[in-house]
N, CA, C and O atoms as a CHARMM CRD file, in Angstrom:
* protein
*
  372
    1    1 UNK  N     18.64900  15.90400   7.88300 PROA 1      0.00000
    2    1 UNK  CA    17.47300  16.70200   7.63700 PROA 1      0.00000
    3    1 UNK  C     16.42300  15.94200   6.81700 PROA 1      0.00000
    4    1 UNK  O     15.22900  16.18900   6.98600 PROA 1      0.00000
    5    2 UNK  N     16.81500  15.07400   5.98000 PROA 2      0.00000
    6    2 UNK  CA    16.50700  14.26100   5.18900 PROA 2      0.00000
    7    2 UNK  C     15.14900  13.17400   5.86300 PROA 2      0.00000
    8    2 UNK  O     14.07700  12.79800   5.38900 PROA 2      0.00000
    9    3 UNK  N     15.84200  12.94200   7.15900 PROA 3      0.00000
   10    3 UNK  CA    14.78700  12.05900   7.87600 PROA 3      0.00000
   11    3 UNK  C     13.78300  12.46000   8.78000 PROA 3      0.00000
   12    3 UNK  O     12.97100  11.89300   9.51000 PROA 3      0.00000
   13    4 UNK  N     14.11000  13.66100   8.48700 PROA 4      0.00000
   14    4 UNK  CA    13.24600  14.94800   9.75800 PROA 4      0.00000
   15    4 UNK  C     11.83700  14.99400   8.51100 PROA 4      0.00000
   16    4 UNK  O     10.64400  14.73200   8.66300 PROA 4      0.00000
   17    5 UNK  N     12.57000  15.41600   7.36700 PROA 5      0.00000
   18    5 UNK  CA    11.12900  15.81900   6.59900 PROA 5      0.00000
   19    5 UNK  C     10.37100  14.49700   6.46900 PROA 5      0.00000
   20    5 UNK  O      9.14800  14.63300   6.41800 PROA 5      0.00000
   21    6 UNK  N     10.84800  13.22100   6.40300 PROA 6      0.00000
   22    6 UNK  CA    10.23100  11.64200   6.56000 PROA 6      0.00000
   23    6 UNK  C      9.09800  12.09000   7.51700 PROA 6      0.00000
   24    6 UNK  O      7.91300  12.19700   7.20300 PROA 6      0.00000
   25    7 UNK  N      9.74600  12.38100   8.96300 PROA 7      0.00000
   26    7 UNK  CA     9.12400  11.98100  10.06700 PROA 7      0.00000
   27    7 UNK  C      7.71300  13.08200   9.60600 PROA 7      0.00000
   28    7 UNK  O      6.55500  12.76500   9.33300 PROA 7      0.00000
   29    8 UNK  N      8.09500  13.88400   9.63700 PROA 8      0.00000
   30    8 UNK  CA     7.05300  15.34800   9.77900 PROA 8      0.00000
   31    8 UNK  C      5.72400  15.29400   8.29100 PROA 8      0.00000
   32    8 UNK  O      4.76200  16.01900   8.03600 PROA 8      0.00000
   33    9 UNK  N      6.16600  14.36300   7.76700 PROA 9      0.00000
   34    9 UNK  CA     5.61100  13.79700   6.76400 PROA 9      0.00000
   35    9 UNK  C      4.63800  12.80800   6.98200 PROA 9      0.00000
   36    9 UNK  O      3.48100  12.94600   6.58700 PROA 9      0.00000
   37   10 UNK  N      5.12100  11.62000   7.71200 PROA 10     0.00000
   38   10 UNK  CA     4.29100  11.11200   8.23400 PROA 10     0.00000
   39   10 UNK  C      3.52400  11.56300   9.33200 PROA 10     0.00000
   40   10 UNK  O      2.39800  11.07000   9.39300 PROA 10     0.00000
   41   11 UNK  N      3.87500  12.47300  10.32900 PROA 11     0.00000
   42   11 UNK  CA     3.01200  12.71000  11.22600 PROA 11     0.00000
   43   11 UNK  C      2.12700  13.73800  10.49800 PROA 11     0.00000
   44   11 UNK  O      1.21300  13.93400  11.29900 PROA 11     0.00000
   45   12 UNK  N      1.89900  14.52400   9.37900 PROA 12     0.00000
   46   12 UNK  CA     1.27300  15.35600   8.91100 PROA 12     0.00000
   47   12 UNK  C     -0.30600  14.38400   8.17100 PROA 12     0.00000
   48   12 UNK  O     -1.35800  14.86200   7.74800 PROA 12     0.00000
   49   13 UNK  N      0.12600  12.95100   8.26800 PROA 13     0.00000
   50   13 UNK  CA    -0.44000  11.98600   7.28900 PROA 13     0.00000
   51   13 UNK  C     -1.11900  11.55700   8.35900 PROA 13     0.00000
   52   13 UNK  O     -2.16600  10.98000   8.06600 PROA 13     0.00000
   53   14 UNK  N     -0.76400  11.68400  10.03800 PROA 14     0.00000
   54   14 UNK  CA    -1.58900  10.73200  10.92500 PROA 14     0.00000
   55   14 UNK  C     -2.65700  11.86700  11.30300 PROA 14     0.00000
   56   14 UNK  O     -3.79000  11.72100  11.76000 PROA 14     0.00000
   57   15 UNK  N     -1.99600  12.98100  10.99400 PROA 15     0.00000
   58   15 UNK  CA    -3.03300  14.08700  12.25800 PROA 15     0.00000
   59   15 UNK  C     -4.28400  13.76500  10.74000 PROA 15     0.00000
   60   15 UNK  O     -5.47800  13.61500  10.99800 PROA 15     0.00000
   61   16 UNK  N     -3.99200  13.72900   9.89000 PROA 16     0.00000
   62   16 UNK  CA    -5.01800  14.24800   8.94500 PROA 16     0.00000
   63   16 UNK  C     -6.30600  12.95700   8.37600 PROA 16     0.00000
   64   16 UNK  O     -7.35000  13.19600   7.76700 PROA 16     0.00000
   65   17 UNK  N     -5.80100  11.67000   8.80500 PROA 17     0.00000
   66   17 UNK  CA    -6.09200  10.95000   8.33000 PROA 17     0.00000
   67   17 UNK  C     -7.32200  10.06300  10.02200 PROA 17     0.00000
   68   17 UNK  O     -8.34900   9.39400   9.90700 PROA 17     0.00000
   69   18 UNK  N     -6.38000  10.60100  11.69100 PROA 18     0.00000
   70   18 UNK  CA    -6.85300  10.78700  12.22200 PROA 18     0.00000
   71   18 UNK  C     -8.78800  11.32300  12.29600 PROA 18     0.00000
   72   18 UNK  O     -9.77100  10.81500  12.83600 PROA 18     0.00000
   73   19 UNK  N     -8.59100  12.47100  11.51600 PROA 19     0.00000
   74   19 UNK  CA    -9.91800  13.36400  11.18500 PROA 19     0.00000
   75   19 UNK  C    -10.88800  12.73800  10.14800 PROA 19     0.00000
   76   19 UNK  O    -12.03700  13.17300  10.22100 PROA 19     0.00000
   77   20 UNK  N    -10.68000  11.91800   9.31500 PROA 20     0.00000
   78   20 UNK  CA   -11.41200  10.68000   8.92800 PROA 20     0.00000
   79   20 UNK  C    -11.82400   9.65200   9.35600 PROA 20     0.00000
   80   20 UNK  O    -11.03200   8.72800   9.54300 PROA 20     0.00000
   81   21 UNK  N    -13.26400   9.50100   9.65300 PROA 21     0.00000
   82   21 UNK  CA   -14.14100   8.73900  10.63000 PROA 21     0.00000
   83   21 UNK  C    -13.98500   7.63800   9.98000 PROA 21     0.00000
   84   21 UNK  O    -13.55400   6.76200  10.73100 PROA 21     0.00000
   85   22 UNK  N    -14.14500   7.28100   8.89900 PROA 22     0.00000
   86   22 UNK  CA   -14.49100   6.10000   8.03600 PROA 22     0.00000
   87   22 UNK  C    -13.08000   5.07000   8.21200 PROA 22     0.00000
   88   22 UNK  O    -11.92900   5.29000   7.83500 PROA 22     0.00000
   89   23 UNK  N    -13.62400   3.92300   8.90200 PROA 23     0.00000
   90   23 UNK  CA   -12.54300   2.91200   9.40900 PROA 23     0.00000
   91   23 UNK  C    -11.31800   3.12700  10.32100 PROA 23     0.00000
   92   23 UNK  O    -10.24300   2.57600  10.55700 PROA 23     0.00000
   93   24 UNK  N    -12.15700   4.41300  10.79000 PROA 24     0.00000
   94   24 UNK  CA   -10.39800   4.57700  12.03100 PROA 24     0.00000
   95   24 UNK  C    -11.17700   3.46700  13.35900 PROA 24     0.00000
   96   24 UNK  O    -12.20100   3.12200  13.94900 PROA 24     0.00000
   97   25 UNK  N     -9.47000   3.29000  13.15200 PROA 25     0.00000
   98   25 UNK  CA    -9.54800   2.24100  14.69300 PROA 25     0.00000
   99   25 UNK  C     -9.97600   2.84900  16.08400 PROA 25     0.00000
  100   25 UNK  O     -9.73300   4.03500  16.30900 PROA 25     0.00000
  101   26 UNK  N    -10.41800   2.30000  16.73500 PROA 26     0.00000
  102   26 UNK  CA   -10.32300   2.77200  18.33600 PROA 26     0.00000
  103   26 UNK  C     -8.75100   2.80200  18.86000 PROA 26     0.00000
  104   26 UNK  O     -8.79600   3.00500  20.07300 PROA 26     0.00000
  105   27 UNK  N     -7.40000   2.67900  18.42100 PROA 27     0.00000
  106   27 UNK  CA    -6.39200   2.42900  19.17800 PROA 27     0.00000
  107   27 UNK  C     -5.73900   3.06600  17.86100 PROA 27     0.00000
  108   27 UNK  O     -5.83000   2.34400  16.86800 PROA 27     0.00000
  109   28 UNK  N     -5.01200   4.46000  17.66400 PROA 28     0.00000
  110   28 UNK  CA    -4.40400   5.30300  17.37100 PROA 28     0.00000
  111   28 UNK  C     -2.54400   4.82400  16.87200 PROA 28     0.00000
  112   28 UNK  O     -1.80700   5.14100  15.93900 PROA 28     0.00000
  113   29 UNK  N     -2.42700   4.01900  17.96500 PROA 29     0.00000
  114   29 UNK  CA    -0.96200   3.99000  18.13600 PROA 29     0.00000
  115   29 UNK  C     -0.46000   2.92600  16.86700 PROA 29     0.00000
  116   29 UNK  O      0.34500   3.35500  16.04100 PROA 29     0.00000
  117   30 UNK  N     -0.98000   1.52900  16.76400 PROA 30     0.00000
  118   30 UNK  CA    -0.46300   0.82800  15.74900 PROA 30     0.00000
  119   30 UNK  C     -0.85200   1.73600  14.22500 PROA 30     0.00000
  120   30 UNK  O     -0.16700   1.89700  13.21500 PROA 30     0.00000
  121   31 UNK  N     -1.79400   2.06600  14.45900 PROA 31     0.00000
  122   31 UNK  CA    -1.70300   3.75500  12.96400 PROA 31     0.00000
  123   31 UNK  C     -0.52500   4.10700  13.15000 PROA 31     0.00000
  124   31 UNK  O      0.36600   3.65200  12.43400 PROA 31     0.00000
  125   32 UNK  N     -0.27800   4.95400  14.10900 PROA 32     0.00000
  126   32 UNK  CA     1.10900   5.67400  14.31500 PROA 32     0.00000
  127   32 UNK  C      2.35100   5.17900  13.21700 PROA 32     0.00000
  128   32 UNK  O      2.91100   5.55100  12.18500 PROA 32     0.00000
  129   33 UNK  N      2.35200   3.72300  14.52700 PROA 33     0.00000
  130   33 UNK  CA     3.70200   2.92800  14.31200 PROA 33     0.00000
  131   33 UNK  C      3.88000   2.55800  12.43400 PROA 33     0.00000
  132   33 UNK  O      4.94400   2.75800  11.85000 PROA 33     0.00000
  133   34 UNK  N      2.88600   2.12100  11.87900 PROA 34     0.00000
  134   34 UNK  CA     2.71700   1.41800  10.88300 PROA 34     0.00000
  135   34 UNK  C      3.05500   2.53400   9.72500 PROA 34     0.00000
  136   34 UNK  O      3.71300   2.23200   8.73000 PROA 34     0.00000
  137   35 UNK  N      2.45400   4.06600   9.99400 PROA 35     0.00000
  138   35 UNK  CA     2.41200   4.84200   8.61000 PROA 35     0.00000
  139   35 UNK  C      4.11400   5.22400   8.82400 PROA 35     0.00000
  140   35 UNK  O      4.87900   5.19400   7.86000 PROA 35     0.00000
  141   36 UNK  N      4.60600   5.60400  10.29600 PROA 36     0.00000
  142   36 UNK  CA     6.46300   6.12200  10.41900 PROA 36     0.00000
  143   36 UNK  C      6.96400   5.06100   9.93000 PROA 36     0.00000
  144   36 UNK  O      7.62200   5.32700   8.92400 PROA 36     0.00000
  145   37 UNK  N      6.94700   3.62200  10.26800 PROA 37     0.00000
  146   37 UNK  CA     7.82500   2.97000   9.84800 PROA 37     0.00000
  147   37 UNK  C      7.83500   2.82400   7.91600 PROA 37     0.00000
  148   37 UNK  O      8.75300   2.84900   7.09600 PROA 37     0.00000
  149   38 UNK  N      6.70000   2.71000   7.82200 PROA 38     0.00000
  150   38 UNK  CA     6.20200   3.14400   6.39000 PROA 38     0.00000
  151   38 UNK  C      6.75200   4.61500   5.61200 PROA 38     0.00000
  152   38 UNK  O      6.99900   4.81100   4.42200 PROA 38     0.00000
  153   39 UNK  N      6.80500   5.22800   6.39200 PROA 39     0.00000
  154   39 UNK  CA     7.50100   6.46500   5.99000 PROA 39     0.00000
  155   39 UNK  C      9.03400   6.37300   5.69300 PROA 39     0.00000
  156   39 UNK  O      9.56600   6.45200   4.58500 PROA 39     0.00000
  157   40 UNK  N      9.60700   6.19800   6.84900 PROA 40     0.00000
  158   40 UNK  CA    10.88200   5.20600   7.04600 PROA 40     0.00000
  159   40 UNK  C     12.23000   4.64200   5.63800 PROA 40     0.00000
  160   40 UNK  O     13.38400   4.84000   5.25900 PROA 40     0.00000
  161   41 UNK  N     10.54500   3.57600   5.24900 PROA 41     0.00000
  162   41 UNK  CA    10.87400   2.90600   4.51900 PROA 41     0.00000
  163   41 UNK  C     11.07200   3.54300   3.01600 PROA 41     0.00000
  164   41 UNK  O     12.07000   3.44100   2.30200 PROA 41     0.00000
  165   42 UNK  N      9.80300   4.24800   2.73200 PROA 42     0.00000
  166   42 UNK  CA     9.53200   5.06700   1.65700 PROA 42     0.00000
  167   42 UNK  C     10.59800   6.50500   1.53100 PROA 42     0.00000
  168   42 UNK  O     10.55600   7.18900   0.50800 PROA 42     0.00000
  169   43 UNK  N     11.65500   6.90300   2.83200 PROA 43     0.00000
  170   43 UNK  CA    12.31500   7.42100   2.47500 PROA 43     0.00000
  171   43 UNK  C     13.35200   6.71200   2.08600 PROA 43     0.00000
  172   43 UNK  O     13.93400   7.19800   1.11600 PROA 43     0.00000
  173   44 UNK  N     13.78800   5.72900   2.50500 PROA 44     0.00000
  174   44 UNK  CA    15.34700   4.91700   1.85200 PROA 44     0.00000
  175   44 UNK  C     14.79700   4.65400   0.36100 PROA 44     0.00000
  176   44 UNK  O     15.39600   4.97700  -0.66500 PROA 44     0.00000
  177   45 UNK  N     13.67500   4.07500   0.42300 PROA 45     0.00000
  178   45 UNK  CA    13.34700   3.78500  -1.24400 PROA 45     0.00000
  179   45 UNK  C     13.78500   5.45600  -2.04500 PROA 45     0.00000
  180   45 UNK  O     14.54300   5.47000  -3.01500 PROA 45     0.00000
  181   46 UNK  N     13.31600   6.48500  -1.59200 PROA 46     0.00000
  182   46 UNK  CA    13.56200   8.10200  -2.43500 PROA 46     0.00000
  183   46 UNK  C     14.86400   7.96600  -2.47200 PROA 46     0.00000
  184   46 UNK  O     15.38900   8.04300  -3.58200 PROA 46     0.00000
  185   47 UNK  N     15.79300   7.71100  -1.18700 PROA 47     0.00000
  186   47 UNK  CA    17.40000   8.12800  -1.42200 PROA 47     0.00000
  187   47 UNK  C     17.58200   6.94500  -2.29100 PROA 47     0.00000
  188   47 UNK  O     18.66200   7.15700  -2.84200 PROA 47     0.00000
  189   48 UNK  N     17.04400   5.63400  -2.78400 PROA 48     0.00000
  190   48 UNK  CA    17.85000   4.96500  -3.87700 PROA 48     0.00000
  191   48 UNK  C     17.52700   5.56700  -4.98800 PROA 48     0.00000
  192   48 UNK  O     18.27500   5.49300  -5.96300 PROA 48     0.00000
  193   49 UNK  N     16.45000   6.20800  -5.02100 PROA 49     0.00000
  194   49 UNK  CA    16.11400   6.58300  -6.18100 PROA 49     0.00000
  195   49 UNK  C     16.66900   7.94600  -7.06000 PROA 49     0.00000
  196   49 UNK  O     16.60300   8.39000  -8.20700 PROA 49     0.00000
  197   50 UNK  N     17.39200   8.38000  -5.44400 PROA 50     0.00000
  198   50 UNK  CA    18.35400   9.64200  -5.80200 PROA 50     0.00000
  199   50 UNK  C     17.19800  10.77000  -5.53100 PROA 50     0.00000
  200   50 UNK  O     17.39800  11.75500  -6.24100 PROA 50     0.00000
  201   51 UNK  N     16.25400  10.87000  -4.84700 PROA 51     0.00000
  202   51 UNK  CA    15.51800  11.82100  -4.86900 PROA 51     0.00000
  203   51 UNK  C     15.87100  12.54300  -3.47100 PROA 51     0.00000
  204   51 UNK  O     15.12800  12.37300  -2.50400 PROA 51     0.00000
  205   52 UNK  N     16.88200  13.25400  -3.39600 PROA 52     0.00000
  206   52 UNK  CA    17.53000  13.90000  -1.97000 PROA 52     0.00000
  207   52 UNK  C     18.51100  12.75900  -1.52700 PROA 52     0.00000
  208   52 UNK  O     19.39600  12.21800  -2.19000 PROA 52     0.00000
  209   53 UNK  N     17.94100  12.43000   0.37100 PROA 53     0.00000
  210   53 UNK  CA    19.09300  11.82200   0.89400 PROA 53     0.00000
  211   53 UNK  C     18.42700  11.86400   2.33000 PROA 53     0.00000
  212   53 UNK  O     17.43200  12.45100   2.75400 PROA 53     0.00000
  213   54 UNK  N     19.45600  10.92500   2.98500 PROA 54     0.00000
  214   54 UNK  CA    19.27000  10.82700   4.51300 PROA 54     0.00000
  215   54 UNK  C     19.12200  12.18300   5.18100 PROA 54     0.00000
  216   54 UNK  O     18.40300  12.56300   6.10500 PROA 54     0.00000
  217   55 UNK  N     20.07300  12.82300   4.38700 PROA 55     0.00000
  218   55 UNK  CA    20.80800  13.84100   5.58800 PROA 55     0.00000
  219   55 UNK  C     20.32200  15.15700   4.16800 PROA 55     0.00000
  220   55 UNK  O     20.97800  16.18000   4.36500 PROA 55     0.00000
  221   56 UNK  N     19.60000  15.26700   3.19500 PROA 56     0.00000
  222   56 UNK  CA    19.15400  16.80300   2.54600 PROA 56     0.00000
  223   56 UNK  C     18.15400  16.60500   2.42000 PROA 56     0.00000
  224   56 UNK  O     17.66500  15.48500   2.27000 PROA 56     0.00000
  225   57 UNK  N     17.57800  17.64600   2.44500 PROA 57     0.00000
  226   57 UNK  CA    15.97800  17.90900   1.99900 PROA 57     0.00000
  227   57 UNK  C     15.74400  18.31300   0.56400 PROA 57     0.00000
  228   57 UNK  O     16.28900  19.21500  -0.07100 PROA 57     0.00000
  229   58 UNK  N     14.72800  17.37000   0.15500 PROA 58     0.00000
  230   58 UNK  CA    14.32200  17.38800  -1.32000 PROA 58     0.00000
  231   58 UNK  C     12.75900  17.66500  -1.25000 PROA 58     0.00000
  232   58 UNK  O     12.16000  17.24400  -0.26000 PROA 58     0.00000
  233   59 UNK  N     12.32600  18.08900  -1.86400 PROA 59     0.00000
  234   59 UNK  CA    10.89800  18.50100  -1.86300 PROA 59     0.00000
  235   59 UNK  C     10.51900  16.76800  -3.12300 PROA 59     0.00000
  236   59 UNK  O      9.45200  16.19200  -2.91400 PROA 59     0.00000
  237   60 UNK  N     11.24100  16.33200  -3.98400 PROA 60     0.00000
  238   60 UNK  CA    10.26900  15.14500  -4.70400 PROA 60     0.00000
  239   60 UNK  C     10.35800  14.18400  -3.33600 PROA 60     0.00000
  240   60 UNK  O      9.27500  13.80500  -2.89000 PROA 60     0.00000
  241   61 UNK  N     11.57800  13.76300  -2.64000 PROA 61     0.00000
  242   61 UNK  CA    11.27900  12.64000  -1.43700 PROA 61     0.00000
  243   61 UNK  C     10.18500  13.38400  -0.19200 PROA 61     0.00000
  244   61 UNK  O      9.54600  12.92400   0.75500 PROA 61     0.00000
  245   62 UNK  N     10.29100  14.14500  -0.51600 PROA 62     0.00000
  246   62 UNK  CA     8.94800  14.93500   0.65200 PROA 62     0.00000
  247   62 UNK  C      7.34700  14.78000  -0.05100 PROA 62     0.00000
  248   62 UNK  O      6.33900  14.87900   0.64800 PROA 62     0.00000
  249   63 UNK  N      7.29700  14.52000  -1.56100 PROA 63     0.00000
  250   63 UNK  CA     5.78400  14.36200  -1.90900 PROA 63     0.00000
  251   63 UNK  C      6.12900  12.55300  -1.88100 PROA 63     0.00000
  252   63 UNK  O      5.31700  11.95400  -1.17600 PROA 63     0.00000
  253   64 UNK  N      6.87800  11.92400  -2.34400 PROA 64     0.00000
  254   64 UNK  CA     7.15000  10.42600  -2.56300 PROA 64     0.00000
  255   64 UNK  C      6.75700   9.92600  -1.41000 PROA 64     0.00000
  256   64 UNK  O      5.98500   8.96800  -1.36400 PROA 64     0.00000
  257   65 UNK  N      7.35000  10.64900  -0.09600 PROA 65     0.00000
  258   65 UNK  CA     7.50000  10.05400   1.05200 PROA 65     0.00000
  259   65 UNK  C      5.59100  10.09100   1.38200 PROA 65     0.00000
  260   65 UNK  O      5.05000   9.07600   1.82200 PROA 65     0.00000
  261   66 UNK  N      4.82100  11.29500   1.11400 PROA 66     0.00000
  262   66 UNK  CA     3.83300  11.94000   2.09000 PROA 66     0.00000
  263   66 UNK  C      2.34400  11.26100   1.04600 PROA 66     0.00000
  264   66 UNK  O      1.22200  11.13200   1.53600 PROA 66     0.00000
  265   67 UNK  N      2.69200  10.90100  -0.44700 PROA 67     0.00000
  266   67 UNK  CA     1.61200  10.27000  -0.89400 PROA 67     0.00000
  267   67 UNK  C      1.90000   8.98300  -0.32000 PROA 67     0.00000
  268   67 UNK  O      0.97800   8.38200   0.23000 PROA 67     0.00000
  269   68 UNK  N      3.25900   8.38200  -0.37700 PROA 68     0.00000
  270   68 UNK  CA     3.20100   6.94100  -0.06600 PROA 68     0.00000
  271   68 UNK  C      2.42500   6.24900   1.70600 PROA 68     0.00000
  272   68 UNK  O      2.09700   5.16600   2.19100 PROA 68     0.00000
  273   69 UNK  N      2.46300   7.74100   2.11000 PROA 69     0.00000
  274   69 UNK  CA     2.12800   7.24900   3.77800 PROA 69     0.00000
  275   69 UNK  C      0.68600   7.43900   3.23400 PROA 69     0.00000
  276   69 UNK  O     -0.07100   6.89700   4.03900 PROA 69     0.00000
  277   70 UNK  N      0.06900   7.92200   2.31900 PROA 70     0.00000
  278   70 UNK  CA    -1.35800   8.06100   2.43900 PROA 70     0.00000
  279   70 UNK  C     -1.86200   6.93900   1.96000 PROA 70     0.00000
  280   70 UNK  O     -2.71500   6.22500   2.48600 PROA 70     0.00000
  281   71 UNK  N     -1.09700   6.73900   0.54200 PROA 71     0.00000
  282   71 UNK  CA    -1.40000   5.16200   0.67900 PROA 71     0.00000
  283   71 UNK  C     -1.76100   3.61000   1.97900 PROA 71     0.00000
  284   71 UNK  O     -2.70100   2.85700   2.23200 PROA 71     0.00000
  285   72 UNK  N     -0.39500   3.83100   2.44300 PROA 72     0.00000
  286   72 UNK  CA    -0.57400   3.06000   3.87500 PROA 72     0.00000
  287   72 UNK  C     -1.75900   3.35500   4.77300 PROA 72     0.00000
  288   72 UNK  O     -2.39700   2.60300   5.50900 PROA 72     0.00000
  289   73 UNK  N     -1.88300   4.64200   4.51900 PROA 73     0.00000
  290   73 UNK  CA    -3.15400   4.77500   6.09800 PROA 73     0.00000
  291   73 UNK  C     -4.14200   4.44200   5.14300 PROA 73     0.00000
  292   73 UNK  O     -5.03900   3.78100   5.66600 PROA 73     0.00000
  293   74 UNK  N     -4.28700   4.62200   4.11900 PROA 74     0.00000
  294   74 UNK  CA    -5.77700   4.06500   3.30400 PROA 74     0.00000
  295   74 UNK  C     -5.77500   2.42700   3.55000 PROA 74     0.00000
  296   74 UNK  O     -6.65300   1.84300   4.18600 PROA 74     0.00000
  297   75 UNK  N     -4.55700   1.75200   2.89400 PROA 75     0.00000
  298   75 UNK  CA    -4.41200   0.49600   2.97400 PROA 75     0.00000
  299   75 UNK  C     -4.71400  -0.15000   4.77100 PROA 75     0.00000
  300   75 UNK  O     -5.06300  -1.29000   5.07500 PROA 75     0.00000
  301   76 UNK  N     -4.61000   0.28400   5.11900 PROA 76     0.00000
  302   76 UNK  CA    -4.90500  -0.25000   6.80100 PROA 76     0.00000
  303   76 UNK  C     -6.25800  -0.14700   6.74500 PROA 76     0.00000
  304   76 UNK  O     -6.92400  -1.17800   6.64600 PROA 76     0.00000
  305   77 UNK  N     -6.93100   1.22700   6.80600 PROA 77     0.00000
  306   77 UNK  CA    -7.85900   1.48700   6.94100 PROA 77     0.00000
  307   77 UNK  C     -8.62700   0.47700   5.97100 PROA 77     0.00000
  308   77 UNK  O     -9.60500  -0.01900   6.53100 PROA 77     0.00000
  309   78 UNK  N     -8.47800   0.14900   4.96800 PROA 78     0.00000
  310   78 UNK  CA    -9.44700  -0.51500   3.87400 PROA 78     0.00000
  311   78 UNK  C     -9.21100  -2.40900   4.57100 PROA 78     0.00000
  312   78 UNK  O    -10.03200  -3.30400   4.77200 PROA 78     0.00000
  313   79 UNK  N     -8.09700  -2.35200   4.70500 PROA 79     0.00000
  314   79 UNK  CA    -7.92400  -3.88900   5.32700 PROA 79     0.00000
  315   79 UNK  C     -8.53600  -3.69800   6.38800 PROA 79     0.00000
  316   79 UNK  O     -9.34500  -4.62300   6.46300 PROA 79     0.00000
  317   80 UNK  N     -8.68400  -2.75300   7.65800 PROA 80     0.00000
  318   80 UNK  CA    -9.26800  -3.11600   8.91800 PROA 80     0.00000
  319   80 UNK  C    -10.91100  -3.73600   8.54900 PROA 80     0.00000
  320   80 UNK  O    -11.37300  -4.83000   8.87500 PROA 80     0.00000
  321   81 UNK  N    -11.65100  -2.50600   7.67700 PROA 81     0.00000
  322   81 UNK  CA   -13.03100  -2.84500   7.11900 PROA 81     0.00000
  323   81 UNK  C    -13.14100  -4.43700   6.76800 PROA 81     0.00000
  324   81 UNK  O    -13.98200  -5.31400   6.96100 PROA 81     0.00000
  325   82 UNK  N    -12.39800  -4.38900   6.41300 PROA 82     0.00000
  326   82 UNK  CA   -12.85500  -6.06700   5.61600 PROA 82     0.00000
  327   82 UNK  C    -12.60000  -7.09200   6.41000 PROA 82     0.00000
  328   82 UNK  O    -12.92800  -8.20100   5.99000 PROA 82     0.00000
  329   83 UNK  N    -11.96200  -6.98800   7.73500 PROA 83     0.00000
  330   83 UNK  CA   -11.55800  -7.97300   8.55900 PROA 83     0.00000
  331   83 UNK  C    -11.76300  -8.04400   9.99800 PROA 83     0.00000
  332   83 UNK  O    -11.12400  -8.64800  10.86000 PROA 83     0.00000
  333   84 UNK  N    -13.21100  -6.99400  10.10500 PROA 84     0.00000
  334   84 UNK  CA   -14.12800  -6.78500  10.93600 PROA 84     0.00000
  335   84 UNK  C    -15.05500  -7.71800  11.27600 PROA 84     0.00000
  336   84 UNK  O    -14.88800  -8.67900  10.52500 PROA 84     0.00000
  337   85 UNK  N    -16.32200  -7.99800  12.34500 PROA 85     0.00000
  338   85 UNK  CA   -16.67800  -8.42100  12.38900 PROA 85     0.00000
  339   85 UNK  C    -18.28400  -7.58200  12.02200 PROA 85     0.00000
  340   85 UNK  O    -18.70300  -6.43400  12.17200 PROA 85     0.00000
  341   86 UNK  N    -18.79900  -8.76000  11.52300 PROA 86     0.00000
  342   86 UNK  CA   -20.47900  -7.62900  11.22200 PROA 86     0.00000
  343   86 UNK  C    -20.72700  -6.30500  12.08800 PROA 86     0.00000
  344   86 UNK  O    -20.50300  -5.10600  11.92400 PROA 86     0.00000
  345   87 UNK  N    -21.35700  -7.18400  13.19200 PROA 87     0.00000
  346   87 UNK  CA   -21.54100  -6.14700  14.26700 PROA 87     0.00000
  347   87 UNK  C    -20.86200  -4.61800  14.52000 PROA 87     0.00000
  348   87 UNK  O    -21.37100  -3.50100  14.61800 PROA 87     0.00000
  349   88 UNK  N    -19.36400  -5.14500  14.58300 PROA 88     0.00000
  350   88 UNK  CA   -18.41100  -3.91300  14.47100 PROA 88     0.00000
  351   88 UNK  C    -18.22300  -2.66600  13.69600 PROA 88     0.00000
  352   88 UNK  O    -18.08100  -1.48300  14.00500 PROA 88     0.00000
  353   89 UNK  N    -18.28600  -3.56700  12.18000 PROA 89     0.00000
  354   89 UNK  CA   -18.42900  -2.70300  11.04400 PROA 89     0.00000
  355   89 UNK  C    -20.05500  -1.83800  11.14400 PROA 89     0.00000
  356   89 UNK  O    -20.19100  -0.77600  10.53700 PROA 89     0.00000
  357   90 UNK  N    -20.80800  -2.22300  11.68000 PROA 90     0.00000
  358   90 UNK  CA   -22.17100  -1.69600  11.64000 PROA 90     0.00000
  359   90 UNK  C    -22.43300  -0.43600  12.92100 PROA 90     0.00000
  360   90 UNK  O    -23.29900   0.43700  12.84300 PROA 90     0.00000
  361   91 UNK  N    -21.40500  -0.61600  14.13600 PROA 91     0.00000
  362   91 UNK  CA   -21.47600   0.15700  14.86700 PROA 91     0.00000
  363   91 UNK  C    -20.97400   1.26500  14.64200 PROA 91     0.00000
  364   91 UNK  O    -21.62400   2.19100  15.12800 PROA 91     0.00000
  365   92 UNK  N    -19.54500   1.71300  13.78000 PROA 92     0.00000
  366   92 UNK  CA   -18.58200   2.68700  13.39200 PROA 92     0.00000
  367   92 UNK  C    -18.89500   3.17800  12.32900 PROA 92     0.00000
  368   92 UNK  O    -18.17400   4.01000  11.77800 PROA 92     0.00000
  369   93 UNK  N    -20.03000   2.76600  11.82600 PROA 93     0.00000
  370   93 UNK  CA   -20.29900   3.86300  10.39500 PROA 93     0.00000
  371   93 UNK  C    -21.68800   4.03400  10.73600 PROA 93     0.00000
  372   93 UNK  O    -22.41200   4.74500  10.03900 PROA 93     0.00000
């Protein structure tokens, strides 16, 4: 159950972050891939930390897990900006 609230965590982080114009990509999917596996990750980090588990649901690995994916989609998003090309960056905002 543990990895269910991960997943639903991160997808709660794509639909929402989706709806923010500012540096979303044209191609959705490496977002996807990058914030779950990120999620993923940020849940094994909660179960070392003892905050729930693979397999229970904890409401602290459910905020740990759901700020840390917001982090990531910011962090993409802020790296895509900067590693744009003029033109590009000038067309999307």
């Amino acid at each position: 159950m543990g990895i269910a609230l991960w997943l639903v965590c991160a997808l709660v982080v794509v639909f929402t972050i989706r709806n923010i114009r500012f540096g979303r990509p044209i191609g959705w999917i490496a977002e996807l891939f990058a914030i779950v596996i990120g999620a993923m990750l940020l849940g094994g980090v909660a179960t070392a930390l003892d905050f729930g588990g693979w397999d229970e649901l904890d409401w602290r690995a459910g905020v740990f897990v759901l700020f840390g994916s917001f982090a990531i989609g910011g962090a993409i998003r802020c790296g895509r900006l900067f590693t744009r090309r003029r033109g590009e960056a000038e067309k999307s905002v």
